[in-house]
N, CA, C and O atoms as a GROMACS GRO file, in nm:
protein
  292
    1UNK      N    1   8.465  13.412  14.323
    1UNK     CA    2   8.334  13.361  14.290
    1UNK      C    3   8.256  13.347  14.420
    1UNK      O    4   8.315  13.306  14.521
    2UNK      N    5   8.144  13.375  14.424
    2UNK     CA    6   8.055  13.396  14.553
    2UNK      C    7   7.961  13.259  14.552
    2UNK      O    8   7.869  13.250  14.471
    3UNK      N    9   7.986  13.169  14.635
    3UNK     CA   10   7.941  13.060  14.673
    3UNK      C   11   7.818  13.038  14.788
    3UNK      O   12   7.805  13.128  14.870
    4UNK      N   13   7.743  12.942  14.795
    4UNK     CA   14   7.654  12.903  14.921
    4UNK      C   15   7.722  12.789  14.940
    4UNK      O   16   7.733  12.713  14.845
    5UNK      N   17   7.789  12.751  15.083
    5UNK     CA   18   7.810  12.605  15.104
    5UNK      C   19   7.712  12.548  15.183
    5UNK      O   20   7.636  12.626  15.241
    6UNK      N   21   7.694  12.406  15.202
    6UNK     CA   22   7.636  12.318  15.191
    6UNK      C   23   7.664  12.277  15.341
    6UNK      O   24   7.577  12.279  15.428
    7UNK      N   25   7.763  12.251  15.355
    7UNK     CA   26   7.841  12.213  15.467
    7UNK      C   27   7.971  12.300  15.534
    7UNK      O   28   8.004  12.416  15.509
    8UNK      N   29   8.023  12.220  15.612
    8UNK     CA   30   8.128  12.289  15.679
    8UNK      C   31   8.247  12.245  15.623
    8UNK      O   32   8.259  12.123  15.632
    9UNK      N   33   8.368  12.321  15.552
    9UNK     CA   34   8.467  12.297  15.462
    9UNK      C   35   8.601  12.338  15.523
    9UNK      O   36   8.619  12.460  15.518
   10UNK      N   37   8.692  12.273  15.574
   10UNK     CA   38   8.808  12.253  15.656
   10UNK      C   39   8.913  12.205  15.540
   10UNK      O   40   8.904  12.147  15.432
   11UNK      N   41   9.014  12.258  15.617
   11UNK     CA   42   9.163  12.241  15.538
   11UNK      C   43   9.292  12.314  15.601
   11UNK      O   44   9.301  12.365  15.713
   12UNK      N   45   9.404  12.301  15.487
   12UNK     CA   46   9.513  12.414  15.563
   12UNK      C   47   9.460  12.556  15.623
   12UNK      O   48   9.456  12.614  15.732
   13UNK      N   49   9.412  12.584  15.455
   13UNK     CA   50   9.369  12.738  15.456
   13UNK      C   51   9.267  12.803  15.564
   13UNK      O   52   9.236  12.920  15.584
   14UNK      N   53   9.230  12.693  15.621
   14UNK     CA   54   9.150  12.764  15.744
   14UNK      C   55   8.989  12.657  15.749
   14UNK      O   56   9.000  12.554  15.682
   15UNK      N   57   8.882  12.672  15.804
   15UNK     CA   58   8.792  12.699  15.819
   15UNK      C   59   8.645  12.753  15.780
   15UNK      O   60   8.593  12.821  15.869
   16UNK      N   61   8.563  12.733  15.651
   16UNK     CA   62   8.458  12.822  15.598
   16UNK      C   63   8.316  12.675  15.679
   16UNK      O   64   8.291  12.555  15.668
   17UNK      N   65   8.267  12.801  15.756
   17UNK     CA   66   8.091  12.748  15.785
   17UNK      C   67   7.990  12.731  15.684
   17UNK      O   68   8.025  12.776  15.575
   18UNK      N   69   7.895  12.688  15.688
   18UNK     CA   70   7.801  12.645  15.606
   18UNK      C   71   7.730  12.859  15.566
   18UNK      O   72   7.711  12.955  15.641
   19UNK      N   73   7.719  12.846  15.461
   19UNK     CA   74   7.669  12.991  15.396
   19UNK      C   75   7.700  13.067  15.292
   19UNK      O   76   7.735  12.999  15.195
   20UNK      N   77   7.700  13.186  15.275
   20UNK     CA   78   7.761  13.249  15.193
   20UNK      C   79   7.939  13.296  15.152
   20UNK      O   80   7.983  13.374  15.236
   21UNK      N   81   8.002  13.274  15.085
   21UNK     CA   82   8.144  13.296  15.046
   21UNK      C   83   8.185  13.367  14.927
   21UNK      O   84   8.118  13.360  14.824
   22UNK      N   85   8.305  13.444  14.935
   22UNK     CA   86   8.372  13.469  14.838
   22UNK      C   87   8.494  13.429  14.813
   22UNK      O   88   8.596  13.491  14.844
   23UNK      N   89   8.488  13.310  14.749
   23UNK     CA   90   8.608  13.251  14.708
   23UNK      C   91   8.672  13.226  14.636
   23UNK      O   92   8.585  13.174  14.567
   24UNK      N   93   8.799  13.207  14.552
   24UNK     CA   94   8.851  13.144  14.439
   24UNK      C   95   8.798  13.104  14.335
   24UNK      O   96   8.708  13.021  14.354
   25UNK      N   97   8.821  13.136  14.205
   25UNK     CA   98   8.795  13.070  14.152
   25UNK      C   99   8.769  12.926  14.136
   25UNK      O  100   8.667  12.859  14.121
   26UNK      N  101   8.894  12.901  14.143
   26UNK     CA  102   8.911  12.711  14.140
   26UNK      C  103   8.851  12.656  14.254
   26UNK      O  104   8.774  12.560  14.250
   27UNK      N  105   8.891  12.726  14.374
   27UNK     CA  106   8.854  12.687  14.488
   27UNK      C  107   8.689  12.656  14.456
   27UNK      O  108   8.626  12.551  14.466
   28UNK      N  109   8.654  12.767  14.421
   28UNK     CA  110   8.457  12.765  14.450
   28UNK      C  111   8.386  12.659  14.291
   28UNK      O  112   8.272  12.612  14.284
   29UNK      N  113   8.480  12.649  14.199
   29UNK     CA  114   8.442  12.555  14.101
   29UNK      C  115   8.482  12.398  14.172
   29UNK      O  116   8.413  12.299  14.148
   30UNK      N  117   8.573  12.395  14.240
   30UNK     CA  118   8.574  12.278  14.262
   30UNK      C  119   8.445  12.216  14.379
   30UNK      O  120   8.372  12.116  14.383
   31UNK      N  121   8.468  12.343  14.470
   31UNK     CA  122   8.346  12.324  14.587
   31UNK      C  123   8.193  12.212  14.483
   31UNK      O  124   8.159  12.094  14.483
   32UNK      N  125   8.137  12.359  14.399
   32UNK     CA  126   8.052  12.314  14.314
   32UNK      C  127   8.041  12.182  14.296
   32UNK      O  128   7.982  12.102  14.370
   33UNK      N  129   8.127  12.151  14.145
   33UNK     CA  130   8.188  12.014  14.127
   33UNK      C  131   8.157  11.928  14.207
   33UNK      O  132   8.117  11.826  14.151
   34UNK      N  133   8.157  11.924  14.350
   34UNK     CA  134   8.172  11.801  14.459
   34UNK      C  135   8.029  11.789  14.527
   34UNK      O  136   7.990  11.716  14.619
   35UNK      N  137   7.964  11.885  14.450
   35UNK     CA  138   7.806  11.920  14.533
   35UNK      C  139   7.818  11.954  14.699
   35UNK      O  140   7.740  11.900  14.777
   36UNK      N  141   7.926  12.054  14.749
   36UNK     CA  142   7.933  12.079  14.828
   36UNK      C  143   7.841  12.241  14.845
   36UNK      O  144   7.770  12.282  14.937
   37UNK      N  145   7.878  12.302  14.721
   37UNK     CA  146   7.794  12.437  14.725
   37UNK      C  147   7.755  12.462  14.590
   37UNK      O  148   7.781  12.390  14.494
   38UNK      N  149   7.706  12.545  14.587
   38UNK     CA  150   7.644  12.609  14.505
   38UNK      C  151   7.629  12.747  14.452
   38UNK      O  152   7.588  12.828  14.536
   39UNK      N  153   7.655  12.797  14.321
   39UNK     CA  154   7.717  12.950  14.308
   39UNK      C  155   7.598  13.022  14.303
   39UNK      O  156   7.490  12.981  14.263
   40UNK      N  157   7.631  13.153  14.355
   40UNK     CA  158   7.501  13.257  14.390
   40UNK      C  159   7.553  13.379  14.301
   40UNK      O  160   7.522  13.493  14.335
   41UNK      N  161   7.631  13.357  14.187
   41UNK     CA  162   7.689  13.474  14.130
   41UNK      C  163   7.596  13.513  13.971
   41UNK      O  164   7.593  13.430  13.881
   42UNK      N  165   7.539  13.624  13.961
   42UNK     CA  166   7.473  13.663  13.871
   42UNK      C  167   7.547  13.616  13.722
   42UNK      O  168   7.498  13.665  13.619
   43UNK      N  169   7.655  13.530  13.709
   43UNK     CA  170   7.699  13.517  13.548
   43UNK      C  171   7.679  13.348  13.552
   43UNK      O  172   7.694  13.274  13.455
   44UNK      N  173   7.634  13.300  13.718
   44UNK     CA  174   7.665  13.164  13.720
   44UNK      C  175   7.551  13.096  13.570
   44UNK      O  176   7.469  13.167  13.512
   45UNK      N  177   7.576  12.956  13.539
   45UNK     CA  178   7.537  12.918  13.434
   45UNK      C  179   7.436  12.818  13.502
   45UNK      O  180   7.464  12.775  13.614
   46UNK      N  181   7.309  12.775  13.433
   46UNK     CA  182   7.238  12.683  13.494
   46UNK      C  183   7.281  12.542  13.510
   46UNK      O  184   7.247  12.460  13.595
   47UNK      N  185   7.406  12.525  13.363
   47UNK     CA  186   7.486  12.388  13.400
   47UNK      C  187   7.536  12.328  13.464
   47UNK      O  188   7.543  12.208  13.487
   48UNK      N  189   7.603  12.478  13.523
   48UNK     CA  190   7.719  12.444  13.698
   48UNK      C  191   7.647  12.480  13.796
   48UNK      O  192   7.703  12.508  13.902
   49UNK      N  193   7.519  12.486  13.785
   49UNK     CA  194   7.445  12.464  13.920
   49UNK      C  195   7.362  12.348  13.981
   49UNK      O  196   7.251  12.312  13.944
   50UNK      N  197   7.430  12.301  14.070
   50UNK     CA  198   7.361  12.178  14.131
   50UNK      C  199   7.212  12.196  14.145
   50UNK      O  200   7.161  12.307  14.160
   51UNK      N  201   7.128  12.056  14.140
   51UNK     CA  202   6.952  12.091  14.162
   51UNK      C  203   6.970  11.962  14.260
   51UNK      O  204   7.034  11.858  14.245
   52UNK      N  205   6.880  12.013  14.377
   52UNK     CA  206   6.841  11.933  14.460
   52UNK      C  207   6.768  11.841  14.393
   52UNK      O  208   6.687  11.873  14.305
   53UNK      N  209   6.802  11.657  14.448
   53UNK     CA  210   6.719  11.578  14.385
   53UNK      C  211   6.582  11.525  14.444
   53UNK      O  212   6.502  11.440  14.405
   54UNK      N  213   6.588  11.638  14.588
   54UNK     CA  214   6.500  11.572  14.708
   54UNK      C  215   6.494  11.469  14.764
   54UNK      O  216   6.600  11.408  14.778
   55UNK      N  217   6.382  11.416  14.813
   55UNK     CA  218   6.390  11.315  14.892
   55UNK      C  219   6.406  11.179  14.846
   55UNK      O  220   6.384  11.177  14.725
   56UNK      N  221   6.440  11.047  14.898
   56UNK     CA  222   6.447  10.934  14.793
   56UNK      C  223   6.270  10.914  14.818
   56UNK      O  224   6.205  10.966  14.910
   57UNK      N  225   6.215  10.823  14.706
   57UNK     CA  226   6.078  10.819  14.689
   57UNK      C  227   6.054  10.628  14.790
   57UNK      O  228   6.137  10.538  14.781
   58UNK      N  229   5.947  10.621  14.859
   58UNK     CA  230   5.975  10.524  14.935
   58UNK      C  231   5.960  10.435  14.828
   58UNK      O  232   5.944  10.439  14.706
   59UNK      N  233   5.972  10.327  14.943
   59UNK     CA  234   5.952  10.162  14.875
   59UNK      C  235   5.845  10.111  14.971
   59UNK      O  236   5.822  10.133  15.090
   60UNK      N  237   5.767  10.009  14.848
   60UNK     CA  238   5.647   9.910  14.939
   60UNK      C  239   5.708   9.801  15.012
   60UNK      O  240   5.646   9.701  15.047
   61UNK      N  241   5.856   9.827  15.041
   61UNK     CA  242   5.891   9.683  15.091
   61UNK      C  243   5.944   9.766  15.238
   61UNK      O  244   5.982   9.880  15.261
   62UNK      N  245   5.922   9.638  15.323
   62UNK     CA  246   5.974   9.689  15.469
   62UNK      C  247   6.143   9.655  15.449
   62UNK      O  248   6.210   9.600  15.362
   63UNK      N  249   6.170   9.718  15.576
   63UNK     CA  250   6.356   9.731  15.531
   63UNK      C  251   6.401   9.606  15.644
   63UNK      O  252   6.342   9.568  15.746
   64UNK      N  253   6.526   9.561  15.584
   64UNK     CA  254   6.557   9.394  15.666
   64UNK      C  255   6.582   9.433  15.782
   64UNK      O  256   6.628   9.545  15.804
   65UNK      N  257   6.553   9.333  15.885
   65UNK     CA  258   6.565   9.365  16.038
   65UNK      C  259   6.719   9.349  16.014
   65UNK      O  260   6.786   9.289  15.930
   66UNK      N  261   6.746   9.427  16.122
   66UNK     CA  262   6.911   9.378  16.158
   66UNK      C  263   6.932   9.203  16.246
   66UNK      O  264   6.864   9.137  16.324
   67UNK      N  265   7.050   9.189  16.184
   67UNK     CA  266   7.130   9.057  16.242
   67UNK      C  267   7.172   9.076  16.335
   67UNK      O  268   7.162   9.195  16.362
   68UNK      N  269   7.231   9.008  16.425
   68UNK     CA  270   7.339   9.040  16.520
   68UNK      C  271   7.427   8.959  16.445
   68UNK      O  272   7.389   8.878  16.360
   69UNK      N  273   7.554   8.982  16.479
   69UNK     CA  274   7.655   8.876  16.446
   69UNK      C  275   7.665   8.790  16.572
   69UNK      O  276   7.624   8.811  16.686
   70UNK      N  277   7.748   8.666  16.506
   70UNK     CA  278   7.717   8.587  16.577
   70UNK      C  279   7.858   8.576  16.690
   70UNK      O  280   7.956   8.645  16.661
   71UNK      N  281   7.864   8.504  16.794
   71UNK     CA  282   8.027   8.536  16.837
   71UNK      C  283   8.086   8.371  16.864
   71UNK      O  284   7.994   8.296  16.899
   72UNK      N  285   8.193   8.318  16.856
   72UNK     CA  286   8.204   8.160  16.828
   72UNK      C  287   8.144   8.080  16.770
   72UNK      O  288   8.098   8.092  16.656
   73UNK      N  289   8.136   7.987  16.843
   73UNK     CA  290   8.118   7.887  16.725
   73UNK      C  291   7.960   7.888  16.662
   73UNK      O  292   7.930   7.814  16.569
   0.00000   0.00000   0.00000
């Protein structure tokens, strides 16, 4: 199954960079599955294809300053 990954995907089996692949079945359904990639194969289904959800949408609230922790007493 011919995949786009997302990221960089490490293991026994070696090494795959962020891009195009031809991989396993299981292998490239599971990739999918984890929203690591995404299939580029002409039978792929629109179900098993991940959709970007974009960006998060802001908020009117400012974000909490940081604390320090404190150290003794």
């Amino acid at each position: 199954m011919r995949v786009r990954l997302h990221s960089l995907a490490a293991g026994p089996d070696g090494v795959l960079q962020p891009g195009e692949h031809d991989l396993a079945e299981a292998f490239a359904r599971a990739l999918v599955a984890g929203g690591y990639a995404v299939p580029i194969d002409a039978d792929a289904t629109p179900e098993s294809a991940e959709t970007d959800p974009g960006p998060e949408p802001e908020t009117t609230e400012a974000p909490r300053p940081a604390t320090p922790k404190r150290k003794g007493k």
